[in-house]
GUMARLUM-594965 format. One record per atom (N, C-alpha, C, O, CB): residue in three letters; z, x, y. Coordinates in steps of 0.02 Angstrom, whole numbers, padded with zeros to 5 digits, always signed. Glycine has a CB too. Layout:
// residues N
alaZXY/...
END
This chain:
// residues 136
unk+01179+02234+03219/unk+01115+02219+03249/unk+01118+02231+03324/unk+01175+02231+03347/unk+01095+02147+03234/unk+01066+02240+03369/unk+01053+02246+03431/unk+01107+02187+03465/unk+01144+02216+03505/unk+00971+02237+03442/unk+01119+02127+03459/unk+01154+02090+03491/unk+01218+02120+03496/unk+01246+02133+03549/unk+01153+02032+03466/unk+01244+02133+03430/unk+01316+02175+03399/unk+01354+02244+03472/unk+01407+02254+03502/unk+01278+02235+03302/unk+01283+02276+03467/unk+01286+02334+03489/unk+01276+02333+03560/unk+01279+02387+03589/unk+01246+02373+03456/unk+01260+02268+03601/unk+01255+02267+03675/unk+01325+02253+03686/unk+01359+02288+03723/unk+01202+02214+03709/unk+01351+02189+03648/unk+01420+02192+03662/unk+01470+02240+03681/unk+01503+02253+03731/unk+01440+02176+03623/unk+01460+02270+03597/unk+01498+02354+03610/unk+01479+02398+03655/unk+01521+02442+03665/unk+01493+02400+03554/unk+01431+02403+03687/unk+01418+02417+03755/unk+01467+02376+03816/unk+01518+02401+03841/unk+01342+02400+03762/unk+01450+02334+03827/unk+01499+02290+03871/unk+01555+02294+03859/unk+01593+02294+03907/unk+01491+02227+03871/unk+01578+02298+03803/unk+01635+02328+03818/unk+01681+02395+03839/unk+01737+02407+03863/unk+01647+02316+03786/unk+01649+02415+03827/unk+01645+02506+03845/unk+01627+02499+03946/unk+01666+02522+03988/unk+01543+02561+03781/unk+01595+02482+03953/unk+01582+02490+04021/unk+01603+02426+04072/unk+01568+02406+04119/unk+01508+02505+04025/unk+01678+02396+04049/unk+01720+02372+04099/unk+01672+02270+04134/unk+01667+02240+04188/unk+01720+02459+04171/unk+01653+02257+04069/unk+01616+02200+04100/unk+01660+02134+04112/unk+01708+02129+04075/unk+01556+02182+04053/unk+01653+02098+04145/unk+01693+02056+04166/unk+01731+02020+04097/unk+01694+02004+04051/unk+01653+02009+04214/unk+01803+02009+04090/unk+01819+01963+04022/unk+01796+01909+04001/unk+01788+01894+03943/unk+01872+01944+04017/unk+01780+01865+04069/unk+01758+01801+04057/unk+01699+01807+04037/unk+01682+01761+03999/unk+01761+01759+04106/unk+01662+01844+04046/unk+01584+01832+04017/unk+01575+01877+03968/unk+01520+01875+03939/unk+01523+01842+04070/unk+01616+01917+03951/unk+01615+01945+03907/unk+01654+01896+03837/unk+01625+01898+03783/unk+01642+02008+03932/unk+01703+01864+03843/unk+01723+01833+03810/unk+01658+01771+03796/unk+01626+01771+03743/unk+01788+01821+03837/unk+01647+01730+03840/unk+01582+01685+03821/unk+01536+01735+03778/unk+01543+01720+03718/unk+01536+01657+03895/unk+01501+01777+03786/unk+01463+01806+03767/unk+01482+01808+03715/unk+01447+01775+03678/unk+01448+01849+03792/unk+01557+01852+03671/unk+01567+01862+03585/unk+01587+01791+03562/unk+01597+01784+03502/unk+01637+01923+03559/unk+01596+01719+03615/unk+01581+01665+03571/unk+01515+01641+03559/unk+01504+01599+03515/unk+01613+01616+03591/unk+01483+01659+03584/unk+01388+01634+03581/unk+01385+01657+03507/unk+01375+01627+03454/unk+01313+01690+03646/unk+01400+01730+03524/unk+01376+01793+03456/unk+01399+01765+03403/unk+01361+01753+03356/unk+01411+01876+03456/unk+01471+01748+03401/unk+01517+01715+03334/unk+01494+01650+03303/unk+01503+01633+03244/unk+01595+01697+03356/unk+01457+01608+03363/unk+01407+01552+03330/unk+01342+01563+03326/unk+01321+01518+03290/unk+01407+01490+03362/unk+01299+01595+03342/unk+01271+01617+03329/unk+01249+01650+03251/unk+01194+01643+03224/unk+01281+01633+03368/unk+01297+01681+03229/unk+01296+01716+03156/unk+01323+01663+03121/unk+01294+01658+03067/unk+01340+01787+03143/unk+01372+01616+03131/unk+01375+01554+03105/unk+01310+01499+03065/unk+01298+01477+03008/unk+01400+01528+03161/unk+01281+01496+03137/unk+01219+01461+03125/unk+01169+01499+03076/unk+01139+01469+03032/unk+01184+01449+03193/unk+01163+01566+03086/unk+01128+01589+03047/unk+01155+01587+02972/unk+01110+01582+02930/unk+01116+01646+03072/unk+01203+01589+02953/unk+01232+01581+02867/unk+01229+01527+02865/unk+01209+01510+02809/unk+01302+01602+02837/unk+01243+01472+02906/unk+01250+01411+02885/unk+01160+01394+02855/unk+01141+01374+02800/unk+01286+01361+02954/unk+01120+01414+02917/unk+01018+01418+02872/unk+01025+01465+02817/unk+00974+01468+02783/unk+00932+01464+02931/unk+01077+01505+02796/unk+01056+01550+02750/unk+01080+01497+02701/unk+01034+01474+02667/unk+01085+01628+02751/unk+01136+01475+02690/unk+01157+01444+02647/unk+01104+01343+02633/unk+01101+01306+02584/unk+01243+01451+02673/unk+01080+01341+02692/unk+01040+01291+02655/unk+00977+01306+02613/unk+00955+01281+02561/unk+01020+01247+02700/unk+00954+01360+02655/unk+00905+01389+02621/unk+00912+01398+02527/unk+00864+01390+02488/unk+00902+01456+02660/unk+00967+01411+02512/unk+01003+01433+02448/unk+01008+01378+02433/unk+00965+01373+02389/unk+01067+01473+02446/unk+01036+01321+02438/unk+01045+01253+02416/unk+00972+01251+02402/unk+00946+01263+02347/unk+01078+01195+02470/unk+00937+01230+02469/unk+00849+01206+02437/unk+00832+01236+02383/unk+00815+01202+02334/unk+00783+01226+02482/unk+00833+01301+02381/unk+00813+01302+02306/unk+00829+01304+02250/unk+00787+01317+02207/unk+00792+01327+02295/unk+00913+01291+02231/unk+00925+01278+02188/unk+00921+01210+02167/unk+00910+01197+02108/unk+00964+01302+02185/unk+00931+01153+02219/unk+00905+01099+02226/unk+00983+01055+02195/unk+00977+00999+02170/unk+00825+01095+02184/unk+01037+01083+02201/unk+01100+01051+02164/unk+01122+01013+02198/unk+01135+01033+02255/unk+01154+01088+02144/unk+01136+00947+02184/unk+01166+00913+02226/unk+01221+00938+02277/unk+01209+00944+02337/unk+01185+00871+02192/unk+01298+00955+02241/unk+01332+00980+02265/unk+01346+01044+02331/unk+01391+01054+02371/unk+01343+00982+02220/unk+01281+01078+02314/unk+01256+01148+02336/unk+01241+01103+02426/unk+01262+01111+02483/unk+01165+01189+02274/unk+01188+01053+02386/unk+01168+01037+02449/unk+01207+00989+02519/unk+01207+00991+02581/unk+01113+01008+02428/unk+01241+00946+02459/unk+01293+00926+02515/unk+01343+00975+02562/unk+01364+00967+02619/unk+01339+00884+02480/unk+01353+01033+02510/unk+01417+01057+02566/unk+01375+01108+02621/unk+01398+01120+02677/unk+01493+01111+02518/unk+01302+01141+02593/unk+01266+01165+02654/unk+01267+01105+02712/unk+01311+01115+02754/unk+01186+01187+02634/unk+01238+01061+02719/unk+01224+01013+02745/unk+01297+01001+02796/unk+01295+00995+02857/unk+01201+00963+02689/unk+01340+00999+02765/unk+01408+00986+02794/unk+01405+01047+02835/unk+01399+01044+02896/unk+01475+00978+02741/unk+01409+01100+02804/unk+01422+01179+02857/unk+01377+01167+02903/unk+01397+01161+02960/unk+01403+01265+02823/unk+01299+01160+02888/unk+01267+01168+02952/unk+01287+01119+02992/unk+01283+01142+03049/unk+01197+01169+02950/unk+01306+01065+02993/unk+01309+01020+03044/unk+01396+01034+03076/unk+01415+01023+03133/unk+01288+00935+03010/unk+01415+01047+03047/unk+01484+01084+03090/unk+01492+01132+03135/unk+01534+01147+03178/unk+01523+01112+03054/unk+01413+01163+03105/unk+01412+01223+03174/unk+01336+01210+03216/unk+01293+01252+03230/unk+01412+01327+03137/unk+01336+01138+03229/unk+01286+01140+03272/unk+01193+01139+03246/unk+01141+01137+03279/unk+01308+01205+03308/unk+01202+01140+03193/unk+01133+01159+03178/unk+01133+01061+03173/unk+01174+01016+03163/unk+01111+01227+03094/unk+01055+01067+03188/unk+01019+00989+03208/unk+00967+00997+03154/unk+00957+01054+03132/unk+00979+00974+03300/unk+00926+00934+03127/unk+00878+00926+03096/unk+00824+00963+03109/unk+00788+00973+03060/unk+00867+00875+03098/unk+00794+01004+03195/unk+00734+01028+03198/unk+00757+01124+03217/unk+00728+01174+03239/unk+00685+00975+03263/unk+00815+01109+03196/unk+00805+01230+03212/unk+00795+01246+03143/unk+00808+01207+03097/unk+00905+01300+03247/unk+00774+01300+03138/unk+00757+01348+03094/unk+00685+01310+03039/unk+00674+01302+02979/unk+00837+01369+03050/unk+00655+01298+03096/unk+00563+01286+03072/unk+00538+01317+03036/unk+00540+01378+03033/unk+00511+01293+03114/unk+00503+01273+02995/unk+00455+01300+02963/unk+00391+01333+02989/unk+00395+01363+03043/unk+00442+01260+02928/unk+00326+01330+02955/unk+00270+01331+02973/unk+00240+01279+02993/unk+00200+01271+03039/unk+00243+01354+02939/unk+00259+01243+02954/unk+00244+01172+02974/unk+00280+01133+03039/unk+00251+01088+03069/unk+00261+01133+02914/unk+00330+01151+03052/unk+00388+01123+03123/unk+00421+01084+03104/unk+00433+01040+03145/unk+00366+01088+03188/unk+00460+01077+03018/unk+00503+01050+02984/unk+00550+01092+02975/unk+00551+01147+02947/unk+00482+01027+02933/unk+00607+01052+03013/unk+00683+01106+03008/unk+00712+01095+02941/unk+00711+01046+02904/unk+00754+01085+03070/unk+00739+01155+02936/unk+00795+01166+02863/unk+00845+01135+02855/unk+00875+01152+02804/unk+00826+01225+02853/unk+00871+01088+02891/unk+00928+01057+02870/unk+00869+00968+02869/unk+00889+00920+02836/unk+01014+01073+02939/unk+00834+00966+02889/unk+00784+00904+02888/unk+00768+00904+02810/unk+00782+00859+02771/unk+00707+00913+02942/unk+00729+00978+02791/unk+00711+00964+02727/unk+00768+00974+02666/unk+00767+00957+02607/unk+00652+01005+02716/unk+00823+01012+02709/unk+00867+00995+02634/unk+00908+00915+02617/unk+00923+00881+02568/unk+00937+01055+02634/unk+00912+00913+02699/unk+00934+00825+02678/unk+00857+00786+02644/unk+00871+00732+02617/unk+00964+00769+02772/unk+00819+00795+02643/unk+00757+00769+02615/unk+00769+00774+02533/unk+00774+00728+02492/unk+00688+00815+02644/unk+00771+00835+02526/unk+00805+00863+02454/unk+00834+00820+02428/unk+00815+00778+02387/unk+00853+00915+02454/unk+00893+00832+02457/unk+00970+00797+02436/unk+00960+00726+02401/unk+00986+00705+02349/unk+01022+00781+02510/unk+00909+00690+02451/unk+00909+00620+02441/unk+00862+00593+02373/unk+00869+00543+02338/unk+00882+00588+02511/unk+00801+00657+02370/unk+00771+00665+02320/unk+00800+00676+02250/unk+00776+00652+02199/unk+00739+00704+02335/unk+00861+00720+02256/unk+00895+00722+02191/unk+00923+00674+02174/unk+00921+00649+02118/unk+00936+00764+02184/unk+00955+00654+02225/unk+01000+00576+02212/unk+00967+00532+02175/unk+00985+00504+02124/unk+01017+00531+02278/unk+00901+00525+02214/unk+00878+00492+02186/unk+00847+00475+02120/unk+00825+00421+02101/unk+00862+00489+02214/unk+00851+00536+02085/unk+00794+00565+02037/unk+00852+00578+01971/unk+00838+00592+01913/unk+00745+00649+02074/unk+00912+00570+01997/unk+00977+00574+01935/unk+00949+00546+01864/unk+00947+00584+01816/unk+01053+00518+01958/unk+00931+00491+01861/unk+00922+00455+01821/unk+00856+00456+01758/unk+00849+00439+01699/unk+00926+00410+01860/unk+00815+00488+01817/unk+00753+00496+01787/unk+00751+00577+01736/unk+00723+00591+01683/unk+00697+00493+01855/unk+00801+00623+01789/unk+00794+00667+01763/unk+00851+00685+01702/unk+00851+00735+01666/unk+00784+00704+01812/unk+00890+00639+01701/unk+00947+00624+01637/unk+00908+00612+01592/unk+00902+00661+01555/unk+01003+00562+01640/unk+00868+00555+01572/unk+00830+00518+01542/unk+00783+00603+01503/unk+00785+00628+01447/unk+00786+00452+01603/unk+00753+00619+01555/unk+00697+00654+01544/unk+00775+00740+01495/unk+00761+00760+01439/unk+00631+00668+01653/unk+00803+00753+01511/unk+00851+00814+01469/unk+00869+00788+01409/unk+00892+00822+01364/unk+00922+00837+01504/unk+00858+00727+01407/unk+00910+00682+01349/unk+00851+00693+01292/unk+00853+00724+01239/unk+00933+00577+01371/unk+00799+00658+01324/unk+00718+00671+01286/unk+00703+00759+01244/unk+00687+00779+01188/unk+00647+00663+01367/unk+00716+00786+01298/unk+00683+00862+01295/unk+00739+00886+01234/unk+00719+00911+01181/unk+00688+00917+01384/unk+00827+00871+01252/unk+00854+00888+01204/unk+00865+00991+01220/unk+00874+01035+01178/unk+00802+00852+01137/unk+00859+00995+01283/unk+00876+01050+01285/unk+00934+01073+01306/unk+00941+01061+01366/unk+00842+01071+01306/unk+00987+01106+01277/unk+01057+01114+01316/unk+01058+01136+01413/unk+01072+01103+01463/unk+01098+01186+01267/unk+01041+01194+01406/unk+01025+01183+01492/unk+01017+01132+01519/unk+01056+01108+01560/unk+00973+01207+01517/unk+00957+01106+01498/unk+00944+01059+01564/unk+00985+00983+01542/unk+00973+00931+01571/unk+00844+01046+01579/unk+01027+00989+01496/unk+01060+00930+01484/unk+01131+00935+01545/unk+01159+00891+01578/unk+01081+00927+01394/unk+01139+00997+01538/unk+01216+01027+01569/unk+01213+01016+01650/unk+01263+01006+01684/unk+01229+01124+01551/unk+01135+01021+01677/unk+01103+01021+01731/unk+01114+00956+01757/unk+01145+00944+01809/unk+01040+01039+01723/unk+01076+00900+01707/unk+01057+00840+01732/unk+01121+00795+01718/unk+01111+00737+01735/unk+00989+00815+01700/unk+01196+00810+01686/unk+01256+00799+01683/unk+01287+00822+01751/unk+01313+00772+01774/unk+01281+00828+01624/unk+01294+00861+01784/unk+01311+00902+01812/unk+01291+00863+01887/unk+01333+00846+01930/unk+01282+00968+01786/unk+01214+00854+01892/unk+01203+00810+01938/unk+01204+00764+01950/unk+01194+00743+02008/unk+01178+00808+01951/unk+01219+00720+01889/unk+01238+00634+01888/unk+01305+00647+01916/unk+01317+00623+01971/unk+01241+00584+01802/unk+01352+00682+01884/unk+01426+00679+01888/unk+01420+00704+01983/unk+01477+00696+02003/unk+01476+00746+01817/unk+01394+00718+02017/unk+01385+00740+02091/unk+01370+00681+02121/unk+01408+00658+02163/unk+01328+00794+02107/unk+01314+00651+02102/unk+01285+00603+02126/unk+01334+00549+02121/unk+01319+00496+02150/unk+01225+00593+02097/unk+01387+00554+02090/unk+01422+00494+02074/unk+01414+00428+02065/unk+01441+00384+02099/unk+01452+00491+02101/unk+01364+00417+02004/unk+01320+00375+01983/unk+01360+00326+01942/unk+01391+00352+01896/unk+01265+00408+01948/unk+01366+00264+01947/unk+01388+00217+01914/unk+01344+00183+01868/unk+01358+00179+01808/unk+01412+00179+01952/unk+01293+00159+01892/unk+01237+00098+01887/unk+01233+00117+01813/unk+01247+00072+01773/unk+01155+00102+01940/unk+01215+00176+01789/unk+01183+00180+01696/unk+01249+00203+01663/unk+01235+00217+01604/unk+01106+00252+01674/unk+01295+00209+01671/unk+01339+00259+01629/unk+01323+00259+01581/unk+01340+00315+01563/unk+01401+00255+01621/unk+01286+00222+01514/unk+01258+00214+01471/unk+01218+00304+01452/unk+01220+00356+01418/unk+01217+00146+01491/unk+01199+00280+01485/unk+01126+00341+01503/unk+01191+00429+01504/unk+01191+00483+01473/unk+01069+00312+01634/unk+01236+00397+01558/unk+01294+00472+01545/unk+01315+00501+01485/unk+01318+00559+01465/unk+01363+00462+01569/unk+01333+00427+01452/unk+01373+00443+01403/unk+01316+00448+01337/unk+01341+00463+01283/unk+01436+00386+01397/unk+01269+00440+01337/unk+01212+00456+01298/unk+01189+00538+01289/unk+01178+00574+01240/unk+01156+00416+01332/unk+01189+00548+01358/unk+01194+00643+01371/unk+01250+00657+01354/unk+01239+00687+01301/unk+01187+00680+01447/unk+01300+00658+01361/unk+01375+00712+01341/unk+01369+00700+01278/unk+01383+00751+01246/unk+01462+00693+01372/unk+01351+00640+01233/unk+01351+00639+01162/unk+01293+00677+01142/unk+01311+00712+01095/unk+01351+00569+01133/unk+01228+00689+01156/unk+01201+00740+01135/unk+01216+00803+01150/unk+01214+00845+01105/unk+01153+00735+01145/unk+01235+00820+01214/unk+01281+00884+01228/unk+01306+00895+01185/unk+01277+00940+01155/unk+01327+00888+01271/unk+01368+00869+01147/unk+01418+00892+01111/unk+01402+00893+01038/unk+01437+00911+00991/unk+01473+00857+01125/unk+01339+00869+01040/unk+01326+00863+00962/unk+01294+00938+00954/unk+01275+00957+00898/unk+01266+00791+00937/
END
C-alpha cells in the first residue's frame, strides 16, 4: 500500500534512522491494529464465544480502545463485539434449551460448544441433556 511504498522510498533516499525507524514502528502497529478490527469484525459475525474472546484480547494488546474503527452510527468494533460477547454469555442457556427443542445436530454442536466456552456451571443438567441427545 501507499504507506508501504513511502517507506521504501525513505529508505532508498538516506532518511534519518531514527525517524525512519519510528516511522516502520507506527507502520508495524498500525497493520496490527488493522487485523486485530479485521479479526473482530470476523468474531462479530460468527458470534462464537471463543472467537470473540481471543479477538477482544488481540485488539486490546495492540492498542485498539472501545471507540476506533466506527461505525455509522459512532459505535466502535471492539465496543460492539464486547457487547456481543456478553450477549452470548448470556444467552448460553436459552439457546441450549432452544437446540435441545429443535433437535437439530448443528445447532446442538453449536450451543454445546458455547456453553462449554462460556464455562457454565449453574444448569449442567441442561449440558448433559444436550450431549445425550447429541449422541443419541
Amino acid at each position: 500500500d501507499e504507506l508501504s511504498l513511502c517507506l521504501d522510498a525513505a529508505r532508498r533516499v538516506d532518511v534519518d534512522p531514527g525517524v525512519l525507524a519510528r516511522a516502520e514502528e507506527m507502520f508495524i502497529n498500525m497493520k496490527a491494529r488493522e487485523q486485530a478490527a479485521l479479526d473482530l469484525a470476523n468474531a462479530y459475525e460468527t458470534g462464537l464465544i471463543r472467537d470473540l474472546r481471543d479477538a477482544i484480547s488481540k485488539a486490546r494488546s495492540v492498542g485498539v480502545v472501545s471507540v476506533d474503527f466506527a461505525d455509522a452510527s459512532g459505535q466502535g468494533l471492539l465496543k460492539k463485539a464486547m457487547a456481543k460477547l456478553d450477549a452470548a454469555e448470556d444467552s448460553v442457556f436459552a439457546d441450549l434449551r432452544t437446540a435441545i427443542d429443535a433437535g437439530s445436530v448443528p445447532k446442538l454442536q453449536r450451543a454445546l460448544a458455547q456453553a462449554q466456552e462460556a464455562d457454565v456451571d449453574d444448569d449442567r443438567s441442561l449440558v448433559q441433556e444436550a450431549e445425550v441427545k447429541l449422541a443419541a
